[in-house]
C-alpha positions in Angstrom: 2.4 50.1 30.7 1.5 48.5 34.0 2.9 48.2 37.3 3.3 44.5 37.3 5.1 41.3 39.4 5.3 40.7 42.9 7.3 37.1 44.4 7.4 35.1 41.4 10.3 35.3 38.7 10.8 32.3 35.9 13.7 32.5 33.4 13.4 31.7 29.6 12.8 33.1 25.7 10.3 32.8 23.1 7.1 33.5 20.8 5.8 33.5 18.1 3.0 34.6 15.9 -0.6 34.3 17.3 -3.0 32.5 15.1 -6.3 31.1 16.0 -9.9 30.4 15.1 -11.5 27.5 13.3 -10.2 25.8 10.2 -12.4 24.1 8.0 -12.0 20.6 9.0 -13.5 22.1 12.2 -10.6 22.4 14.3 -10.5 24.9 16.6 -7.5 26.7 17.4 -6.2 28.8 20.3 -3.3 30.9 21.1 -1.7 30.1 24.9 0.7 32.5 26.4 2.8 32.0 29.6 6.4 31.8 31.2 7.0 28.7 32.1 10.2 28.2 30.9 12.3 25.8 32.7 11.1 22.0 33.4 7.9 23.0 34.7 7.4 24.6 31.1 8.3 21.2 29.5 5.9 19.5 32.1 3.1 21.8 30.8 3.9 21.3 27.4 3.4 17.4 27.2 0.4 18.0 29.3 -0.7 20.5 26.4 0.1 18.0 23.6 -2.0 15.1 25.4 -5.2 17.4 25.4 -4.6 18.3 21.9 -4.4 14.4 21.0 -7.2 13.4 23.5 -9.8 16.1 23.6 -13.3 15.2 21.5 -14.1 18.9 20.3 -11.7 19.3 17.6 -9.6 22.1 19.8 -5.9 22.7 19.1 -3.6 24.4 21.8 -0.5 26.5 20.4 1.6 27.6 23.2 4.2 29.9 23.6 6.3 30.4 26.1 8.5 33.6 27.1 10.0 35.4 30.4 7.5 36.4 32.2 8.9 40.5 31.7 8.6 40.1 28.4 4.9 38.6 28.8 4.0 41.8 30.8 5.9 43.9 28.6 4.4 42.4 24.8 0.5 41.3 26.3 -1.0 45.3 27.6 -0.2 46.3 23.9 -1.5 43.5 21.8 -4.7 43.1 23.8 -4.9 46.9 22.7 -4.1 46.4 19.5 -6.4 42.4 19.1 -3.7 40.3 18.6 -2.9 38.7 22.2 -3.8 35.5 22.4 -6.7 33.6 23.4 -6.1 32.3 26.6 -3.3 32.8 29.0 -1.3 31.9 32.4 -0.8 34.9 34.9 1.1 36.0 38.0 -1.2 36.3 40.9 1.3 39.8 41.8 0.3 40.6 38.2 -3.2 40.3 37.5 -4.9 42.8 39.3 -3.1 45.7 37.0 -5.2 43.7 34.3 -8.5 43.6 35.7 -7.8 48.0 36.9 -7.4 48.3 32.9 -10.3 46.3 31.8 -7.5 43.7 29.9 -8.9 40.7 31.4 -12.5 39.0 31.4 -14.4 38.1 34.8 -14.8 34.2 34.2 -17.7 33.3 37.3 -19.4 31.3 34.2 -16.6 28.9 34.3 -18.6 27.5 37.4 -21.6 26.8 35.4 -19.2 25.2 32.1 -20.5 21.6 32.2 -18.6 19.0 33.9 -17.0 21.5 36.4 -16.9 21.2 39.8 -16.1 24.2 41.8 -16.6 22.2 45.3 -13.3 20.6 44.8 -11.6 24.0 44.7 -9.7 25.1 48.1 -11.3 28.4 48.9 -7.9 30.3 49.8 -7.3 28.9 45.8 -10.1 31.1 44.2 -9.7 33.8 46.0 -6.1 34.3 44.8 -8.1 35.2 41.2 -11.0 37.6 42.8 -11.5 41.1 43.0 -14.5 42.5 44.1 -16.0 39.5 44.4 -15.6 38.3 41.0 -13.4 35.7 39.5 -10.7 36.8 37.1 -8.6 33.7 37.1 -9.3 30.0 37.6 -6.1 28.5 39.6 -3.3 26.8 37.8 -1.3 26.4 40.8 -1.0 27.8 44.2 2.5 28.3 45.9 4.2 30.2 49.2 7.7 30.4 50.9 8.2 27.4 53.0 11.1 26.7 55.0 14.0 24.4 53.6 17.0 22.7 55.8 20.1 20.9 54.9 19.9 17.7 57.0 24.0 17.0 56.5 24.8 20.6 57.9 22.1 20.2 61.1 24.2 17.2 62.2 27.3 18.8 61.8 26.2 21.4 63.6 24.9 19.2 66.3 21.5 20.2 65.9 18.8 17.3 65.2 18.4 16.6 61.8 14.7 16.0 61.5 13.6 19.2 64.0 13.8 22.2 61.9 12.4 25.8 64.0 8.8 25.8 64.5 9.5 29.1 65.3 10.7 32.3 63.9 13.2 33.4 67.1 14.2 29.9 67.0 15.2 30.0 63.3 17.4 33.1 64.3 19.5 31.2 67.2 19.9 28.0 64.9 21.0 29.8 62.1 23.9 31.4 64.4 24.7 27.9 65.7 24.5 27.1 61.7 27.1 29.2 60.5 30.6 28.1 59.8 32.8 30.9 58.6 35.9 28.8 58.1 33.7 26.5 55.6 31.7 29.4 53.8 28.8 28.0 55.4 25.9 30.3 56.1 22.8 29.6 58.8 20.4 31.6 56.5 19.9 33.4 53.1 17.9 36.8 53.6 18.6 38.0 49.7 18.1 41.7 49.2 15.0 41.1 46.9 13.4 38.7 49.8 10.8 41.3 50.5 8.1 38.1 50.3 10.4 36.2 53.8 10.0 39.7 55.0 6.2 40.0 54.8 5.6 36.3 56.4 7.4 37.2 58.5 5.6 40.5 59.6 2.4 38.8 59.4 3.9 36.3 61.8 4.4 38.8 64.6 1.1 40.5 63.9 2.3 43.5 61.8 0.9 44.5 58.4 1.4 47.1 55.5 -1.1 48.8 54.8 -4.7 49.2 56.2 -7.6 46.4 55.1 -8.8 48.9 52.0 -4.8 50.1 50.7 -5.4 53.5 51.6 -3.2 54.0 54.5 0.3 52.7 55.5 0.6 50.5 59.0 4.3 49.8 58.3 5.5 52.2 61.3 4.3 49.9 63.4 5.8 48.2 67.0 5.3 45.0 65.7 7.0 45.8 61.8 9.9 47.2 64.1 10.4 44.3 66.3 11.4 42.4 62.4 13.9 44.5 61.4 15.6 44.6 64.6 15.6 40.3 64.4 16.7 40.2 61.1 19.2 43.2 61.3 20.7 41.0 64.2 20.9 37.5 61.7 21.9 39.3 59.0 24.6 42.4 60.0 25.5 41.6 63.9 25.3 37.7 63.7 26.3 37.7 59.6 24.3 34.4 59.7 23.4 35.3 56.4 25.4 36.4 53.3 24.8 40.3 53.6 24.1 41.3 50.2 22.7 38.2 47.8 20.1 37.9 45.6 17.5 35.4 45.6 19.1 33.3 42.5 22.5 33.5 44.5 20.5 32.2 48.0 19.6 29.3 45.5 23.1 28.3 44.4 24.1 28.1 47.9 21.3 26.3 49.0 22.1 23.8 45.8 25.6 23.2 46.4 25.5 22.6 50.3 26.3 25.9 51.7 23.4 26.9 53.0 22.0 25.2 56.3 18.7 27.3 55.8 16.2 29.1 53.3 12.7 30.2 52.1 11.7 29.9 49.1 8.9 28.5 46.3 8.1 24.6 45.7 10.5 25.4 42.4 13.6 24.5 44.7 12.8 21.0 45.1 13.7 20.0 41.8 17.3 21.6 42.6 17.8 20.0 45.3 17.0 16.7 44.6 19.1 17.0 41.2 22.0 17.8 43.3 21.1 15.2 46.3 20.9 17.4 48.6 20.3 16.0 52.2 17.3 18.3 52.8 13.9 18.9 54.5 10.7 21.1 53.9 8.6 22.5 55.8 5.7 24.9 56.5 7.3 29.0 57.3 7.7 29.3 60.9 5.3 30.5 63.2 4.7 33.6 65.3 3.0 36.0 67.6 0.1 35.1 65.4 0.5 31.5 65.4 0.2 29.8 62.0 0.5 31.9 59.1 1.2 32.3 55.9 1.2 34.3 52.3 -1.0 32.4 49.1 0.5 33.0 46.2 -0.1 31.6 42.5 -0.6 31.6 39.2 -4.4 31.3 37.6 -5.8 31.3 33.8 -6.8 34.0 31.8 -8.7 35.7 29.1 -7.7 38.6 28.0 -10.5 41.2 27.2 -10.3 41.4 23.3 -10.2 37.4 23.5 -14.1 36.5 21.7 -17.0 35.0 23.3 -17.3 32.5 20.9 -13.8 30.6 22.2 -15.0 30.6 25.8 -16.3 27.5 25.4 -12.9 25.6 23.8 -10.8 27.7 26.6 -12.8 26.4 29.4 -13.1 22.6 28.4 -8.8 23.1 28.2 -9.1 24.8 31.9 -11.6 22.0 33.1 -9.1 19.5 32.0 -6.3 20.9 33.9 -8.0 21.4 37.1 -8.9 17.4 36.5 -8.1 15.1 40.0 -5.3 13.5 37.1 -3.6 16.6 36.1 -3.4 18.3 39.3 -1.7 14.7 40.7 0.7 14.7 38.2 1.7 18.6 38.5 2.3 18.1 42.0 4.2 14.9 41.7 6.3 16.4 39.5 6.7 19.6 40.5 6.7 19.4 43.8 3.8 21.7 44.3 1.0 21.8 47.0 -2.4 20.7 45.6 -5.6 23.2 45.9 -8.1 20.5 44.8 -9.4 18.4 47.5 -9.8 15.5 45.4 -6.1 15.6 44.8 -5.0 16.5 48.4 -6.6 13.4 49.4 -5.1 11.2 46.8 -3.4 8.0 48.9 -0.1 8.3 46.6 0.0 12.3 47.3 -0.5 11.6 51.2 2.7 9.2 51.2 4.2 12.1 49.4 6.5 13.7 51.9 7.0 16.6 50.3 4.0 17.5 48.5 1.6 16.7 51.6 3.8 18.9 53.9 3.7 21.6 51.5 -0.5 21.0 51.0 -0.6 21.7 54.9 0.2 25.8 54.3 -2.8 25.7 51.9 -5.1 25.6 54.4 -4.2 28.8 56.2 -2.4 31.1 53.9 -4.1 34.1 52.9 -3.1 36.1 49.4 -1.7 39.0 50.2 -2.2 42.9 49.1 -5.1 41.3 47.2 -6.5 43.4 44.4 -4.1 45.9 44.8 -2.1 47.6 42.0 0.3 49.0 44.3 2.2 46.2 45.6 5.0 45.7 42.8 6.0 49.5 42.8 5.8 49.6 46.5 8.5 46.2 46.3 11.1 47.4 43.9 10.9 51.5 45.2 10.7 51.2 48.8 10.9 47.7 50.5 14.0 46.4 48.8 16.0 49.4 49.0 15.2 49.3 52.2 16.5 45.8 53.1 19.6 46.6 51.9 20.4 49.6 53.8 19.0 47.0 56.9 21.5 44.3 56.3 24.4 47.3 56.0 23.7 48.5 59.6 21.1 51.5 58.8 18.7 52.5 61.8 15.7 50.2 61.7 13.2 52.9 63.2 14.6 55.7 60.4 14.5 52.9 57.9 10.5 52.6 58.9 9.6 55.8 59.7 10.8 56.9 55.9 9.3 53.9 54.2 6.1 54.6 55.8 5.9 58.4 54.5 7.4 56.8 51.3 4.2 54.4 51.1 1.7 56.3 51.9 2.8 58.6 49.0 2.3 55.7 46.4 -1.1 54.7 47.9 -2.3 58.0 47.4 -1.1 58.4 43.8 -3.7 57.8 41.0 
C-alpha cells in the first residue's frame, strides 16, 4: 500500500466495473477514475458526456467516481493485478508514491499529440506533475489556500470591510479585534489538520522543512519557531480561534457566519455563495519572504498497465480539457484559478472578481515537498499531532525540537 494524500480531501461513493477497448462499430472505450464527488464531480461529468457526444474518433468515456481513500486504497492493487482503468485524475500529494512504484506512465509525448499546445501552460502548472524532469501528469486544475473574510463581521467589528491583512502579523491582531465571545464569533479557524496554513505560513517567514533534496530536517529552525509562538498566541492565549476543530468544522463556521476569517481551497466559494455569505478572497498573506505561496492540484494519469495503443484516445480527451473553453468554464463554475494563459486572459474571467484574484497566486506559488513520498506520513505522524499539543499550551521549542528528531527518522527510512 502507499503512503498517499497530502491537503486535498473530497467526500463521496462509487464504482463500478472497468471495461474498455474497441467495439466493433469502432468505438473506443475508456475507463476514467477519480474523486470528484460533490458538484464539481457533476460539473465534470456533463463535461465528460459533451466529449463523448462531440468528439470525431469514435471514443467513449465511462467515469467513475469514488472518495478519493478508496481510490488510493482500490487503484495500487488493480494496476497490479490489469484491471485499473485507463486513464485517471490524481492528487498532486498523491502521485509521486505512483511514479516511486513504477504505477504511472511518464506522458512528455503529450507535448508532441497533435493540436496541443504546451506554451499556453503556466509553468508552476507542469511542474506540479514532474519528477525528475519528466512529466507524469498533465494539469486538470491547480489550487492553494487563499485567504477568505466575512465582510458583515469586519464592519461590526469596525474594521474596513474591503481591507483584509496583507500581512500575516496583521491577520493575528485583526483576528483578536474579530472575535466576539458573547456571539460565538471566532477571528480565525486554525483546524488541527491545517498543517497546509501552517506550511504557507512558514514559507512566509522564510522557514522550511526539510533540506532542497528531503534528506535532512530544517524544521528546528529560528524562523519555524517564530510560527508557532504567533499561532500559539491566536490560537491558546488570544482563543481567536476555536482550539480544537477540524477543517470540515472551520467550514461550517465560516458558512453559517461565524467565522470572520479562514484559509482554505477555491472549493469554499460555492459554500459561501449558496449561503450568501457577505465575503471576500484573497491571495494568503505575506511575509518575511514577501509574496508566497504553496501550488497544489490535481493532474491526469495513466496508470502503468494502461496500453499504448489507448494513448492516443486518452490524450485527444486530455487535449480537450485543457481547451481555452473548458478551462473557462471550470473556473467559472468552480471558482478555480486558471493555469492556461489563454484562459487567464479571457475578458469575462478578468471581470471575474473571484477567479482573477485567485489566478494572481498562480504566478508565484511553488509545489511543495515536490517528488517526495514522505510528505503524507510526515502530516498525519508528526505535524498534526503536533498542532494540537500547540493549540493546548505545549512548549513550542520541545514541540520542534522533537518533531525535528521525529522527521529526520522518516526521511531516513526506506
Amino acid at each position: 500500500m502507499f503512503v498517499l494524500a497530502f491537503v486535498l480531501s473530497l467526500t463521496a461513493c462509487g464504482s463500478s466495473k472497468q471495461t474498455s477497448g474497441t467495439s466493433k462499430d469502432g468505438t473506443i472505450t475508456l475507463t476514467f477514475w477519480n474523486g470528484f464527488t460533490a458538484s464539481d464531480g457533476e460539473i465534470l461529468q456533463g463535461i465528460v458526456n459533451r466529449f463523448n457526444k462531440t468528439n470525431d474518433q469514435h471514443i467513449k468515456i465511462k467515469m467513475d467516481v469514488m472518495t478519493w481513500a478508496n481510490f488510493n486504497e482500490k487503484l495500487p492493487p488493480a494496476i497490479s493485478s490489469k484491471t485499473a482503468p485507463d486513464f485517471v485524475l490524481m492528487n498532486y500529494g498523491d502521485f509521486a508514491s505512483y511514479v516511486a512504484n513504477g504505477a504511472v506512465q511518464p506522458l512528455d509525448d503529450f507535448w508532441k499529440y497533435k493540436g496541443v499546445n504546451k506554451s499556453d501552460f503556466s509553468q508552476t502548472a507542469l511542474k506540479l506533475g514532474k519528477i525528475d524532469g519528466k512529466q507524469y501528469f498533465i494539469p486538470m486544475q491547480v489550487q492553494g489556500m487563499y485567504l477568505y473574510w466575512n465582510k458583515d463581521l469586519f464592519k461590526k467589528a469596525g474594521l474596513d470591510p474591503n481591507k483584509p491583512p496583507r500581512t500575516w502579523d496583521e491577520l493575528v491582531t485583526m483576528a483578536k479585534k474579530l472575535t466576539d465571545p458573547s456571539k460565538k464569533v471566532y477571528g480565525f479557524a486554525f483546524p488541527t489538520d491545517g498543517n497546509a496554513i501552517l506550511y504557507n505560513w512558514m514559507l512566509a517567514n522564510k522557514g522550511s522543512l526539510t533540506n532542497s533534496n528531503y534528506s535532512k530536517s530544517t524544521f528546528n529552525s529560528k524562523a519555524n519557531l517564530e510560527v508557532l509562538n504567533t499561532i500559539q498566541k491566536l490560537v491558546y492565549k488570544d482563543k481567536s480561534s476555536p482550539q480544537s476543530i477540524s477543517g470540515a468544522e472551520a467550514d461550517n463556521l465560516m458558512n453559517s457566519g461565524q467565522l470572520a476569517m479562514y484559509m482554505n481551497g477555491p472549493w469554499l466559494n460555492n459554500g459561501l455563495k449558496k449561503n450568501e455569505i457577505n465575503y471576500g478572497v484573497t491571495t494568503i498573506p505575506e511575509g518575511k519572504a514577501g509574496k508566497t505561496a504553496i501550488l497544489d492540484g490535481v493532474g491526469f494519469a495513466i496508470p502503468s498497465s494502461t496500453d499504448e495503443s489507448k494513448k492516443e484516445a486518452i490524450y485527444e480527451f486530455i487535449k480537450y480539457w485543457n481547451t481555452t473553453k473548458i478551462g473557462k468554464e471550470w473556473s467559472t463554475k468552480n471558482g478555480f484559478p486558471p493555469y492556461l494563459k489563454s484562459v487567464s486572459n479571457d475578458p469575462e474571467i478578468k471581470k471575474n472578481h473571484i477567479v482573477s484574484e485567485l489566478g494572481k497566486q498562480v504566478k508565484y506559488a511553488k509545489p511543495f515537498m515536490s517528488g517526495s513520498t514522505k510528505t503524507a506520513t510526515i502530516n498525519n505522524d508528526i505535524i498534526n499531532p503536533l498542532l494540537e499539543k500547540l493549540f493546548s499550551g505545549a512548549d513550542p521549542k520541545k514541540l520542534l525540537k522533537d518533531a525535528d528528531k521525529n522527521i529526520n527518522e522518516k526521511l531516513s527510512e526506506n
